[in-house]
C-alpha positions as YAML, in Angstrom:
chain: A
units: angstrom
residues:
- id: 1
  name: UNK
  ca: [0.00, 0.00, 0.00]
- id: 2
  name: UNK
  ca: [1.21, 3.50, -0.57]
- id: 3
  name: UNK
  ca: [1.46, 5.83, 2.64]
- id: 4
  name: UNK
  ca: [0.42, 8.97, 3.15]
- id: 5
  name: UNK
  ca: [0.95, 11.70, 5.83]
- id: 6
  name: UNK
  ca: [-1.39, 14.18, 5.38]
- id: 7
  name: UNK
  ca: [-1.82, 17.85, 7.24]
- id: 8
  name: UNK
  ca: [-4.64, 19.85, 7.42]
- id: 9
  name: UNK
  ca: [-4.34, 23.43, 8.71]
- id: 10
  name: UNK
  ca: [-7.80, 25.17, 10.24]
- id: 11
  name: UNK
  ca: [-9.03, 28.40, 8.93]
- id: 12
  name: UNK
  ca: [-8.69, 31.46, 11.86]
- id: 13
  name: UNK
  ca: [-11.74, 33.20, 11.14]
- id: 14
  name: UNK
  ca: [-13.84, 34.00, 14.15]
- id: 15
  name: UNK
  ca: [-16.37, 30.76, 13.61]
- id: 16
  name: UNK
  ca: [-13.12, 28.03, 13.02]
- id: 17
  name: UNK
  ca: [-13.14, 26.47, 16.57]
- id: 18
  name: UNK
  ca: [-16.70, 26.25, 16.84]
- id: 19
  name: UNK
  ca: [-16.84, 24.83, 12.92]
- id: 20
  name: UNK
  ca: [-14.23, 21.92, 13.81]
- id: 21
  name: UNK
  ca: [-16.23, 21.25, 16.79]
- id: 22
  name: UNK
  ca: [-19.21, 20.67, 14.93]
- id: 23
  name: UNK
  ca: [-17.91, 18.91, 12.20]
- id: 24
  name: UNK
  ca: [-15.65, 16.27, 14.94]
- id: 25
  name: UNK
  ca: [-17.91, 13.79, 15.01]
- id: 26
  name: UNK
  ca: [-18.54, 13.35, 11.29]
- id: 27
  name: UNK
  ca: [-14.28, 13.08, 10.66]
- id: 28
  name: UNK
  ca: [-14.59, 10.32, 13.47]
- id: 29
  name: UNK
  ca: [-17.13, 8.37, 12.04]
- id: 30
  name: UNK
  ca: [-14.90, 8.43, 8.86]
- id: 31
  name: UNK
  ca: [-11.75, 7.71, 11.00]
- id: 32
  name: UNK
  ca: [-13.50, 4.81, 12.25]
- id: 33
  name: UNK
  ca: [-14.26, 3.67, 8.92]
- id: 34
  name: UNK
  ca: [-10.83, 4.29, 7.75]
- id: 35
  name: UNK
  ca: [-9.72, 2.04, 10.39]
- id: 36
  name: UNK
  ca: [-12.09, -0.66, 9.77]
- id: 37
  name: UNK
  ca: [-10.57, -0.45, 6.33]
- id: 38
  name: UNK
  ca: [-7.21, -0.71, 6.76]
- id: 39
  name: UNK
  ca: [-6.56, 2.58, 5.70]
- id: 40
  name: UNK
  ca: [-5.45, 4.33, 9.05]
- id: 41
  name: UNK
  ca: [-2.21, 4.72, 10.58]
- id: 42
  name: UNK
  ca: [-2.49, 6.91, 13.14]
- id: 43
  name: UNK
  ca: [-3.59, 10.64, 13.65]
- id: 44
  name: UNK
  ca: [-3.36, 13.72, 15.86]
- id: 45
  name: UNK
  ca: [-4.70, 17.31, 16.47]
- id: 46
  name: UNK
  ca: [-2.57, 20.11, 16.31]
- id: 47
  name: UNK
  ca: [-3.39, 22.61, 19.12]
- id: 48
  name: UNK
  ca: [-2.34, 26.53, 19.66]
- id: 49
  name: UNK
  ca: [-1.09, 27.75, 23.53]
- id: 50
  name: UNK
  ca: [-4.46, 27.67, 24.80]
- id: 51
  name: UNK
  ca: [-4.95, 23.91, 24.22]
- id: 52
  name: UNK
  ca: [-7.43, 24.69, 21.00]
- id: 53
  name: UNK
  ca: [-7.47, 22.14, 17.93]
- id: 54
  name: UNK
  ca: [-5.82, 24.00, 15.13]
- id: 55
  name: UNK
  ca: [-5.32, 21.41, 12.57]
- id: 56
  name: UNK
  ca: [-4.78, 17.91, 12.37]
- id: 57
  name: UNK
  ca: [-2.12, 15.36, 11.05]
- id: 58
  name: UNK
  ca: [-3.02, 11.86, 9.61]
- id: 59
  name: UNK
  ca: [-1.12, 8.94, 8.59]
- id: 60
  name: UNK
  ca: [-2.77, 6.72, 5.79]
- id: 61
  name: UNK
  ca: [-2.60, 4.48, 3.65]
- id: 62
  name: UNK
  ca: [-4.08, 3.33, -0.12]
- id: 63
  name: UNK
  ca: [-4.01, 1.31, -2.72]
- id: 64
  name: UNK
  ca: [-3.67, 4.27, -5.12]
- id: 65
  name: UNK
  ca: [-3.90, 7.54, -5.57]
- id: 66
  name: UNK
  ca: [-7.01, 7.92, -6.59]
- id: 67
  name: UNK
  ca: [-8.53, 5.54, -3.40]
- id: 68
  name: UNK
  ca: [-6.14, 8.97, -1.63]
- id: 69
  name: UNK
  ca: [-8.33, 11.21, -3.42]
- id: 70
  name: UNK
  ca: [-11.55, 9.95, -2.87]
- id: 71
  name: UNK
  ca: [-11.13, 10.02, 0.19]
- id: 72
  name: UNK
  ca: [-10.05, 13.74, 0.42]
- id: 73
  name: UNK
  ca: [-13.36, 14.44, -1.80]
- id: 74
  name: UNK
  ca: [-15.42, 12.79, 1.41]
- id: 75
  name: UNK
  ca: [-13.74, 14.32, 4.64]
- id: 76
  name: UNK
  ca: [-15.94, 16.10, 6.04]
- id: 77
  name: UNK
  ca: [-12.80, 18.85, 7.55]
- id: 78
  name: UNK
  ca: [-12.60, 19.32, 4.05]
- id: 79
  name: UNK
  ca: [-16.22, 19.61, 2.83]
- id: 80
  name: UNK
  ca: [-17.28, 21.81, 5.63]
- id: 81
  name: UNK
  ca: [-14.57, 24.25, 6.09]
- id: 82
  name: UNK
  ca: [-12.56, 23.03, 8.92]
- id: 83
  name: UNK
  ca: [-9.11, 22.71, 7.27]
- id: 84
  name: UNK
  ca: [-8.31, 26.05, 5.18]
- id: 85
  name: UNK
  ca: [-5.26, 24.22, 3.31]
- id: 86
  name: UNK
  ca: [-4.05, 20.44, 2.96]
- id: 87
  name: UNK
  ca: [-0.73, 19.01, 2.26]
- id: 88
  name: UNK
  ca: [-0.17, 15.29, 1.25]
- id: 89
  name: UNK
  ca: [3.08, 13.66, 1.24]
- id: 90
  name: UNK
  ca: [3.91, 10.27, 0.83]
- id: 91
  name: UNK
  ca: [5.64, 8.89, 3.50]
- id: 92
  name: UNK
  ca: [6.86, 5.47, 4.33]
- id: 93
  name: UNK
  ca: [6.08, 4.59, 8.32]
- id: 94
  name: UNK
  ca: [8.65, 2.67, 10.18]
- id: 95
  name: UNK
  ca: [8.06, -0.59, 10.98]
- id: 96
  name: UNK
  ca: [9.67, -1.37, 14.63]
...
């Protein structure tokens, strides 16, 4: 499978924080699935100095590109406005 690390950075208008929050549960549902899948590696929020969720990092991993994309077309930080920008890398995870 091909691996991905992909970074999402929040917008910082005044709604953002309030945005993620409502959108959480509908990424985690999708996590979940991701992980049923086989297609999660791990994940985790980035946060500012007051402890707020920011953005978010995920590892995954596809078949192909296009299962990649798909994917990005269904995230729901993506269709509702959580993550301003997204950066995908591919990335090969350790194994130890």
């Amino acid at each position: 499978m091909k691996q991905y690390l992909v970074t999402g950075y929040d917008y910082t208008d005044e709604g953002a924080l309030k945005r993620r929050a409502d959108t959480r549960p509908h990424h985690l549902d999708g996590v979940k699935e991701l992980k049923a899948n086989g297609n999660f590696v791990a994940a985790a929020a980035f946060l500012n100095e007051e402890g707020n969720m920011i953005g978010s990092v995920m590892m995954l991993q596809f078949e192909t590109d296009e299962e990649l994309e798909a994917y990005k077309q269904g995230e729901p930080y993506i269709t509702q406005g959580v993550w301003e920008s997204v950066d995908v890398k591919p990335i090969k995870v350790a194994v130890i």
